[in-house]
N, C-alpha and C positions, 0 to 999 in steps of 0.2 A: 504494500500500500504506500503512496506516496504521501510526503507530510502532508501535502495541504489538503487533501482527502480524509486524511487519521485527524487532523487538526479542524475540522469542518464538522465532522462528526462530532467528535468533543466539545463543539461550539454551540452545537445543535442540540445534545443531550444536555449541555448548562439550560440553555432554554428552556427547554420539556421538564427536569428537574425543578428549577429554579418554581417552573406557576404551578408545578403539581406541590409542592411545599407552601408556597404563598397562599394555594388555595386551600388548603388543609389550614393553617393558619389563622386565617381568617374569618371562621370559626370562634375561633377563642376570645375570651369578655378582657377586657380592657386588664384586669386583674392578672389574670392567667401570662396574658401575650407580657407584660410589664413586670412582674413581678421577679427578682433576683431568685434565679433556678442553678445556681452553682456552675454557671458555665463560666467560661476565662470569660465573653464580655457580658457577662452577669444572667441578663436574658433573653429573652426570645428578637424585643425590638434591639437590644444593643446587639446581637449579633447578625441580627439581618442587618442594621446599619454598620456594622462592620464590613460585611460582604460591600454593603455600597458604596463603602471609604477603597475598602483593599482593591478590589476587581475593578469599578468604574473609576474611581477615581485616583489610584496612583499604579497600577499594573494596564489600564487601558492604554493612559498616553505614554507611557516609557516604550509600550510596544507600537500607538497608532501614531506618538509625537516625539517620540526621543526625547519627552524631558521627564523631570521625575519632582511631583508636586510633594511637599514636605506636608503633609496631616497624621496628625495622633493617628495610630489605628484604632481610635476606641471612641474619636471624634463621633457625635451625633452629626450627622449632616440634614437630614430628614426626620424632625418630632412625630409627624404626623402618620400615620399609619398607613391608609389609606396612600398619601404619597409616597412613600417610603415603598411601598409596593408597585407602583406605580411606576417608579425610578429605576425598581430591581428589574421588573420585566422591560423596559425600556434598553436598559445598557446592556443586557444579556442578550440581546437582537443586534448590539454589534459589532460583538465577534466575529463572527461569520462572514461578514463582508470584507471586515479586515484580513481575514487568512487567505480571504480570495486574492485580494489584490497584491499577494504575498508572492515572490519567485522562488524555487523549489529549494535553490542555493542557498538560500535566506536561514533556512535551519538547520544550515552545517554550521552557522556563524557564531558570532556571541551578541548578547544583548549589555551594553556598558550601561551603567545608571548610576544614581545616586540615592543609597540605601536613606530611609526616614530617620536615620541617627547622623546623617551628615557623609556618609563614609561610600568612597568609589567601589564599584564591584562591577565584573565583566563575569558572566555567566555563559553557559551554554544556550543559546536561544531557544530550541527547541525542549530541550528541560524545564527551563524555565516558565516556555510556557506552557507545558502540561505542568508546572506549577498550581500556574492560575484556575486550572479546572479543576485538580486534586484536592486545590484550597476550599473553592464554594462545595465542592462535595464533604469535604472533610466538616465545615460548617451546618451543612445543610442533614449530615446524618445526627451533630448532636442536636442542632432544635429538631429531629424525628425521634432521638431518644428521651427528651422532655417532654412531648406530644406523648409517648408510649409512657411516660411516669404520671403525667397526669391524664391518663387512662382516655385519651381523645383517637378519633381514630388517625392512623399514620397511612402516608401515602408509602405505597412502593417505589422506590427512586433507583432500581439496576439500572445499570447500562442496557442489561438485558433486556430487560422490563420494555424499555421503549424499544430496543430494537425489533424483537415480539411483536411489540403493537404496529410497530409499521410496518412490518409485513405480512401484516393479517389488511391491512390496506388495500382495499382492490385499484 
Protein backbone atom coordinates (compact mmCIF):
# COMPACT_ATOMS: atom_id res chain seq x y z
CA UNK A 1 0.00 0.00 0.00
CA UNK A 2 1.32 3.21 -0.68
CA UNK A 3 1.60 6.17 2.11
CA UNK A 4 -0.98 8.36 0.91
CA UNK A 5 -3.55 5.52 0.43
CA UNK A 6 -2.58 3.82 4.25
CA UNK A 7 -2.49 7.69 5.39
CA UNK A 8 -6.06 8.53 3.71
CA UNK A 9 -7.60 5.78 5.40
CA UNK A 10 -6.26 6.62 8.79
CA UNK A 11 -7.76 10.14 8.00
CA UNK A 12 -10.96 8.67 7.03
CA UNK A 13 -11.27 6.39 10.10
CA UNK A 14 -10.35 9.67 12.47
CA UNK A 15 -13.50 10.99 10.89
CA UNK A 16 -15.83 7.95 11.20
CA UNK A 17 -14.21 7.44 14.91
CA UNK A 18 -14.18 10.86 15.86
CA UNK A 19 -18.65 11.44 15.23
CA UNK A 20 -19.29 7.96 16.33
CA UNK A 21 -17.65 9.20 19.94
CA UNK A 22 -19.03 12.69 19.70
CA UNK A 23 -22.35 11.02 19.11
CA UNK A 24 -22.24 8.70 21.96
CA UNK A 25 -21.28 11.77 23.98
CA UNK A 26 -23.78 13.79 23.47
CA UNK A 27 -25.94 11.96 25.21
CA UNK A 28 -24.49 12.69 28.55
CA UNK A 29 -26.04 15.62 31.12
CA UNK A 30 -23.82 18.43 31.50
CA UNK A 31 -22.62 16.60 34.99
CA UNK A 32 -21.47 13.57 33.47
CA UNK A 33 -19.64 15.19 30.18
CA UNK A 34 -17.81 17.82 32.81
CA UNK A 35 -17.27 16.29 35.78
CA UNK A 36 -13.21 15.24 36.76
CA UNK A 37 -13.36 11.20 35.74
CA UNK A 38 -9.54 10.75 36.49
CA UNK A 39 -8.24 11.15 33.02
CA UNK A 40 -4.72 13.15 32.43
CA UNK A 41 -7.06 16.05 31.05
CA UNK A 42 -9.58 15.41 33.92
CA UNK A 43 -12.73 14.98 31.71
CA UNK A 44 -14.69 14.02 29.01
CA UNK A 45 -14.90 18.10 27.75
CA UNK A 46 -11.14 18.62 28.62
CA UNK A 47 -10.11 15.84 26.70
CA UNK A 48 -12.20 16.28 23.61
CA UNK A 49 -10.72 19.98 23.92
CA UNK A 50 -7.54 18.60 24.10
CA UNK A 51 -7.86 16.52 20.87
CA UNK A 52 -8.91 20.06 19.51
CA UNK A 53 -5.73 21.89 20.93
CA UNK A 54 -3.23 18.78 19.82
CA UNK A 55 -4.66 17.46 16.33
CA UNK A 56 -6.34 20.91 14.97
CA UNK A 57 -4.53 23.19 16.26
CA UNK A 58 -0.69 22.42 16.63
CA UNK A 59 0.00 18.88 14.74
CA UNK A 60 -2.40 20.40 11.72
CA UNK A 61 -0.24 23.38 10.76
CA UNK A 62 3.26 22.00 11.42
CA UNK A 63 2.13 19.28 8.96
CA UNK A 64 -0.58 21.77 6.48
CA UNK A 65 1.98 25.11 7.41
CA UNK A 66 5.28 24.33 8.63
CA UNK A 67 4.80 26.26 11.71
CA UNK A 68 4.27 25.19 15.17
CA UNK A 69 1.75 27.21 17.21
CA UNK A 70 2.81 27.37 21.17
CA UNK A 71 -0.68 26.39 23.23
CA UNK A 72 -0.90 24.41 26.66
CA UNK A 73 -2.04 21.02 25.71
CA UNK A 74 -4.74 21.30 28.40
CA UNK A 75 -5.62 24.92 26.87
CA UNK A 76 -9.76 25.17 26.70
CA UNK A 77 -10.10 26.42 23.40
CA UNK A 78 -13.88 25.74 23.00
CA UNK A 79 -16.24 26.08 26.42
CA UNK A 80 -19.01 25.22 24.79
CA UNK A 81 -20.02 21.81 23.81
CA UNK A 82 -22.06 21.91 21.21
CA UNK A 83 -19.05 23.98 19.43
CA UNK A 84 -16.47 22.01 20.67
CA UNK A 85 -18.05 19.21 18.79
CA UNK A 86 -18.70 21.12 16.03
CA UNK A 87 -14.95 22.09 15.79
CA UNK A 88 -13.84 18.40 16.24
CA UNK A 89 -15.87 17.07 13.37
CA UNK A 90 -14.92 20.13 11.21
CA UNK A 91 -10.90 19.61 11.56
CA UNK A 92 -11.00 15.92 11.28
CA UNK A 93 -12.43 16.45 7.43
CA UNK A 94 -9.11 17.98 6.80
CA UNK A 95 -6.92 15.47 6.87
CA UNK A 96 -7.70 13.90 4.20
CA UNK A 97 -7.29 16.42 1.70
CA UNK A 98 -4.16 17.36 3.18
CA UNK A 99 -2.41 13.78 2.54
CA UNK A 100 -3.88 14.10 -0.83
CA UNK A 101 -2.00 16.98 -1.87
CA UNK A 102 0.95 15.04 -0.37
CA UNK A 103 3.90 13.56 -2.86
CA UNK A 104 4.67 9.84 -2.06
CA UNK A 105 8.49 11.06 -1.20
CA UNK A 106 7.16 13.26 1.27
CA UNK A 107 7.12 10.26 3.97
CA UNK A 108 10.46 9.20 3.55
CA UNK A 109 11.23 12.77 4.84
CA UNK A 110 11.29 14.34 8.21
CA UNK A 111 8.84 16.70 9.70
CA UNK A 112 11.23 19.73 11.66
CA UNK A 113 9.13 21.63 14.34
CA UNK A 114 9.12 23.38 17.23
CA UNK A 115 8.10 21.09 20.31
CA UNK A 116 5.32 23.35 22.88
CA UNK A 117 8.20 23.48 25.59
CA UNK A 118 10.33 25.64 23.01
CA UNK A 119 12.63 22.95 21.97
CA UNK A 120 13.67 21.94 17.81
CA UNK A 121 12.98 18.26 16.80
CA UNK A 122 13.13 16.61 13.38
CA UNK A 123 11.09 13.43 13.40
CA UNK A 124 10.39 10.95 10.88
CA UNK A 125 7.36 12.36 8.84
CA UNK A 126 5.59 9.48 8.23
CA UNK A 127 5.68 8.26 12.17
CA UNK A 128 4.94 11.18 13.09
CA UNK A 129 2.01 11.34 11.45
CA UNK A 130 0.57 8.19 12.40
CA UNK A 131 1.26 9.85 15.51
CA UNK A 132 -1.54 12.04 15.01
CA UNK A 133 -4.09 9.30 14.50
CA UNK A 134 -2.66 6.90 17.29
CA UNK A 135 -3.04 10.06 19.45
CA UNK A 136 -7.00 10.80 18.88
CA UNK A 137 -7.46 7.09 19.08
CA UNK A 138 -5.52 6.67 22.08
CA UNK A 139 -7.81 9.71 23.53
CA UNK A 140 -10.88 8.78 22.10
CA UNK A 141 -10.66 4.97 23.61
CA UNK A 142 -10.23 6.50 27.28
CA UNK A 143 -13.58 8.83 27.06
CA UNK A 144 -15.03 5.09 25.70
CA UNK A 145 -13.69 3.73 28.89
CA UNK A 146 -15.44 6.49 31.03
CA UNK A 147 -18.73 6.06 28.88
CA UNK A 148 -18.22 2.20 29.92
CA UNK A 149 -17.66 3.30 33.83
CA UNK A 150 -20.57 5.40 33.90
CA UNK A 151 -22.54 2.58 32.60
CA UNK A 152 -23.76 4.62 29.07
CA UNK A 153 -23.64 2.96 26.04
CA UNK A 154 -20.16 2.92 24.07
CA UNK A 155 -19.67 3.02 20.46
CA UNK A 156 -17.52 0.44 18.74
CA UNK A 157 -14.52 2.45 17.26
CA UNK A 158 -12.14 -0.71 15.39
CA UNK A 159 -10.53 0.08 12.52
CA UNK A 160 -12.34 -3.00 11.77
CA UNK A 161 -15.48 -1.99 12.78
CA UNK A 162 -15.72 0.79 9.93
CA UNK A 163 -13.85 -1.01 7.40
CA UNK A 164 -16.95 -3.97 8.00
CA UNK A 165 -19.25 -1.23 7.43
CA UNK A 166 -18.04 -0.05 4.28
CA UNK A 167 -18.02 -2.97 2.76
CA UNK A 168 -21.27 -4.01 3.54
CA UNK A 169 -21.88 -0.72 1.35
CA UNK A 170 -23.59 -1.43 -2.00
Amino acid sequence: MNPITHFSQLARYNVWATARLLDAVASLGDEDYRCDLGLFFRSIHGTLNHLLVGEHHIWFPRFAEGRSPSLALNAELEPERQALDARLRAGSVRWEPLIATLDAARFDGTLDYITTKGVPVSLPFAATLAHVFNHGTHHRGQITAVLTRLRQPCPELDLVIMLQHNQAKP
